[in-house]
LUMMARZA-822287 format. One line per 5 residues: number of its first residue (from 1); their letters; for each residue x, y, z of C-alpha. Coordinates in Angstrom, 3 decimals. Layout:
REM residues N
NUM = A = X:Y:Z; ...
This chain:
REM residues 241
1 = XXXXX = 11.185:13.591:-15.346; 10.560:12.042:-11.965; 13.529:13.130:-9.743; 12.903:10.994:-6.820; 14.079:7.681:-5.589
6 = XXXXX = 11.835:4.984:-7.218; 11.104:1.677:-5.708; 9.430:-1.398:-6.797; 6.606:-2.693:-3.995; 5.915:-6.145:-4.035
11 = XXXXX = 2.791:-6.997:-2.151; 1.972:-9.644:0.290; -1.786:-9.961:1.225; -2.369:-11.884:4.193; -5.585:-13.371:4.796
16 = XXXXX = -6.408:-16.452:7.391; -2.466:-16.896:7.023; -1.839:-16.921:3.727; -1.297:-14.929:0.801; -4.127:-14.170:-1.540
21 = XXXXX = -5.231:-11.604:-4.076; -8.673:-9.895:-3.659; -10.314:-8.619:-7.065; -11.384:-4.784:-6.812; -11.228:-5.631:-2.975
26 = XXXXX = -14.179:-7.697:-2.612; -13.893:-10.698:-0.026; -15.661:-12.735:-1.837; -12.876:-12.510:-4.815; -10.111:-14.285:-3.583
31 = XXXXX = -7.179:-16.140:-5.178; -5.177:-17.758:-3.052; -1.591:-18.656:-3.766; 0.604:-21.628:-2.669; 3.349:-19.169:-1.017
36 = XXXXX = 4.910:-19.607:2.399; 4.306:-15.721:3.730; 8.172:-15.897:5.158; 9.747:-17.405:2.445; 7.965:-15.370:0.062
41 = XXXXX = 9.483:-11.960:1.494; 12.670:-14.007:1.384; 12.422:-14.339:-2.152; 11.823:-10.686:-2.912; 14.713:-9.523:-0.773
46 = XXXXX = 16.747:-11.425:-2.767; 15.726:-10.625:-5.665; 16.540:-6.883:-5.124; 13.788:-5.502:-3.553; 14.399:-2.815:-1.317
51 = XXXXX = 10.361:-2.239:0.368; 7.506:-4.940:0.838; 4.300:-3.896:1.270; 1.986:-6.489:3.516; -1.938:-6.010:4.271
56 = XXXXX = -3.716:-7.491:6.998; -6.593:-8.079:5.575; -8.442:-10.279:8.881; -6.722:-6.933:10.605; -8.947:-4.364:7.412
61 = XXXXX = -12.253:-6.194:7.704; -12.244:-6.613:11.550; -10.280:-3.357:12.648; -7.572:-5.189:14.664; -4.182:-6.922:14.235
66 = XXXXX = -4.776:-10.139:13.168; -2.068:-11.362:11.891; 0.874:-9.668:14.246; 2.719:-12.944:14.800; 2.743:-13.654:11.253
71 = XXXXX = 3.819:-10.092:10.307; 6.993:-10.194:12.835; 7.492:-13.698:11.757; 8.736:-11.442:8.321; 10.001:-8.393:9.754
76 = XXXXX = 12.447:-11.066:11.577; 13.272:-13.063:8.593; 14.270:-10.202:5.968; 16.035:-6.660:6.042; 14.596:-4.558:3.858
81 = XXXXX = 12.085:-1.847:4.551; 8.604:-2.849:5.534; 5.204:-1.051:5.176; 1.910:-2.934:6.658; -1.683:-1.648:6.540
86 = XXXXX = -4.731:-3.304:7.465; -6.392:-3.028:11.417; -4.435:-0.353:12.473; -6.832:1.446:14.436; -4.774:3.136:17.383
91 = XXXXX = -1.694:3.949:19.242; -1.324:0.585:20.798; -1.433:-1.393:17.175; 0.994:1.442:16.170; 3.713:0.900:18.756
96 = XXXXX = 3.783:-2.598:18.242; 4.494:-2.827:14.583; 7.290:0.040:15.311; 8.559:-1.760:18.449; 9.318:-5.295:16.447
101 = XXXXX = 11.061:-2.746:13.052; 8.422:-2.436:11.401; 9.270:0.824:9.284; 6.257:2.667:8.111; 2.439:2.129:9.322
106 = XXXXX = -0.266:2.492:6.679; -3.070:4.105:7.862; -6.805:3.895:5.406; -10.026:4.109:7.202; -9.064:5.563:10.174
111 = XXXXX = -7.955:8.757:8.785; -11.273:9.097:7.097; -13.107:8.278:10.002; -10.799:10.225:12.805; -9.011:13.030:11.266
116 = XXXXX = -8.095:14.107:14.482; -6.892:10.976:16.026; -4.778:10.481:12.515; -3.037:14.335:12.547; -2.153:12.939:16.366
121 = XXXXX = -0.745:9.826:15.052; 1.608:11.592:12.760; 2.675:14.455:15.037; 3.627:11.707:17.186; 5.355:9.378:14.081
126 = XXXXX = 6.089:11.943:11.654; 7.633:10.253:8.670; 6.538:6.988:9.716; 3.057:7.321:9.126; 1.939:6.438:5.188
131 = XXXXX = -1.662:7.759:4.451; -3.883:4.717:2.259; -6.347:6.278:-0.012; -8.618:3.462:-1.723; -10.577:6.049:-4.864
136 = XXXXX = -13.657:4.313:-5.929; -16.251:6.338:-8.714; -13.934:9.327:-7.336; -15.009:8.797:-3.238; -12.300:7.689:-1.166
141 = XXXXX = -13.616:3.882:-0.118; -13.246:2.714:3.422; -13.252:-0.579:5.745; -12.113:-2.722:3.366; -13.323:-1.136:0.751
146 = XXXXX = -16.537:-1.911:1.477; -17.887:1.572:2.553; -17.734:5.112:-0.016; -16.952:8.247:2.381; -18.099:11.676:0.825
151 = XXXXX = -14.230:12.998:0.405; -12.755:13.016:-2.813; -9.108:12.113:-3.470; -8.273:16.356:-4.000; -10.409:17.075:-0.851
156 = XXXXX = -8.133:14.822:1.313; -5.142:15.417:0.013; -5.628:19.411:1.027; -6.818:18.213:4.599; -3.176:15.871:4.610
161 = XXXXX = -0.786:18.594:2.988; 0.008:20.459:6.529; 0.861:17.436:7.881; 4.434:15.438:8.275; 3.216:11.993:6.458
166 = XXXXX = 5.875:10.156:4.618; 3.791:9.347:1.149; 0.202:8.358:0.122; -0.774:5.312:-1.160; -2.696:5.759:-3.938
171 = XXXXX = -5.248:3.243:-5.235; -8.211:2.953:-8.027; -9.992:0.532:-6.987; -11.578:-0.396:-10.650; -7.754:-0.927:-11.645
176 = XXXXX = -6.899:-3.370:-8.786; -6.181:-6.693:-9.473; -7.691:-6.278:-13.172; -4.397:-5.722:-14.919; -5.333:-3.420:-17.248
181 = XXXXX = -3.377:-0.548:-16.577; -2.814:2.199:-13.617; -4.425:5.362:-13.243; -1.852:7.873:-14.994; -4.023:10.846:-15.208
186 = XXXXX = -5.388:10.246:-11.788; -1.933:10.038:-10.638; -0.578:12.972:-12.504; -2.992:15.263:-11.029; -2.951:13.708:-7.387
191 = XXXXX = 0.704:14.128:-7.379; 0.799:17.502:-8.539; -1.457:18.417:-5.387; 0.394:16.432:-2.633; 3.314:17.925:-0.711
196 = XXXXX = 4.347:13.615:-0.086; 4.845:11.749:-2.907; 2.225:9.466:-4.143; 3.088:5.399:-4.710; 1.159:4.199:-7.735
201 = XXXXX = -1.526:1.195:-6.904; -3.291:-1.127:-8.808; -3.598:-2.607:-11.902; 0.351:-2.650:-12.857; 1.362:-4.978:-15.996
206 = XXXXX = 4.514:-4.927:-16.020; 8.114:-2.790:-16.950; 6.265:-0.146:-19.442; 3.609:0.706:-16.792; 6.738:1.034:-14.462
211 = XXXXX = 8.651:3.623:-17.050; 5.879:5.837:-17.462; 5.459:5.906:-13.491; 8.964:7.233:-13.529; 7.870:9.823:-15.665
216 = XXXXX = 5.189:11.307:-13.487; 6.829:14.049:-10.989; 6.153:13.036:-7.100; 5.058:9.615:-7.713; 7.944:7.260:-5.917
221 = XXXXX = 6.838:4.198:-6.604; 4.692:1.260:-7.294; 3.036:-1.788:-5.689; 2.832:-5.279:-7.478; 0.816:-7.528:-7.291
226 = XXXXX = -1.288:-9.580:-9.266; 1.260:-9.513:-12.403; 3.395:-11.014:-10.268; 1.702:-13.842:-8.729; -0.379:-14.588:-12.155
231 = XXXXX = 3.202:-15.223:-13.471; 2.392:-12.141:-15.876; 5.939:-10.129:-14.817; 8.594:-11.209:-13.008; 9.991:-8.802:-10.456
236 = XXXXX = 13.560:-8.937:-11.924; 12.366:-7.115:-14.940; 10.703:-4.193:-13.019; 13.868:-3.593:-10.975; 15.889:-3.443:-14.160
241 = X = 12.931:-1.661:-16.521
């Protein structure tokens, strides 16, 4: 049985402004969807949630941090813990997501592209830095997902375990936004390697996924995303599944 805390991760995507869905993380497959950003996180606070998850995706494709104003726009509005990914590319980007209470800064393609520069990142944040690994036909994906590197998720996860990073975001990117299921055994076997725990993402249905993420040891949680905005879940029964 999973012994640690669990949380349920709603997702907001941000792209141009506005929240949207990408299919297996291609640009060209987007949904958009008629929520107010703000409001949105609103919602989820008060709906229980105790962590939002928000990408930059402007900030992912063009390495930068497009949508700051937006993103503290949130972290102003709501109370709960915040994670955000997407452009964060350097110490500057870093300090200014931490400086407005932001709580955790998701680093992906940097940390395949500048090992070194990440391990200095998280010496200098340790437990504030969350490592996003995007798996695609077993390669870690970068830039959006719109590069393969040569690691593999077990490779990277050795390179990470010395280090003091506060979890690993774990994503198949064949699952995302499909709804067909997350990947257990990839996750069962990830987690049993990592010295964080792992937070489950992509392709969550709804409460049974949720129970048998429970059930796998060092994986603390899950991100939502398309269930919920397809109407397919609601978030109330996650937090009580």
């Amino acid at each position: 049985m999973n012994m640690n805390p669990f949380d349920i991760i709603p997702a907001i995507d941000i792209l141009d402004q506005r929240v949207v869905r990408l299919t297996q993380g291609n640009y060209d497959e987007v949904t958009q969807y008629p929520h107010d950003p703000i409001a949105l996180a609103q919602q989820f606070e008060k709906a229980g949630i105790k962590r939002l998850h928000i990408v930059d995706l402007n900030g992912a494709k063009d390495g930068k941090t497009i949508n700051f104003d937006l993103i503290q726009s949130i972290r102003k509005a709501t109370s709960f813990t915040i994670e955000i990914g997407g452009g964060i590319r350097n110490k500057t980007a870093i300090d200014q997501y931490l400086s407005i209470g932001i709580d955790y800064i998701i680093l992906g393609s940097i940390a395949i592209k500048d090992f070194d520069l990440t391990t200095q990142f998280i010496q200098q944040y340790p437990d504030k830095i969350i490592i996003g690994l995007d798996v695609k036909d077993q390669c870690i994906a970068i830039q959006g997902w719109t590069e393969k590197s040569a690691y593999t998720m077990k490779d990277f996860i050795e390179k990470l375990n010395p280090y003091p990073i506060q979890s690993i975001i774990y994503t198949d990117i064949s699952k995302d936004g499909m709804m067909n299921g997350p990947d257990f055994d990839g996750l069962r076997a990830y987690a049993s390697l990592s010295n964080v725990p792992l937070i489950a993402s992509g392709g969550i249905r709804g409460a049974d996924d949720i129970a048998q993420l429970k059930h796998i040891h060092n994986v603390s949680g899950a991100i939502v995303g398309k269930a919920f905005y397809s109407g397919a879940i609601s978030l109330e029964s996650l937090l009580h599944s």
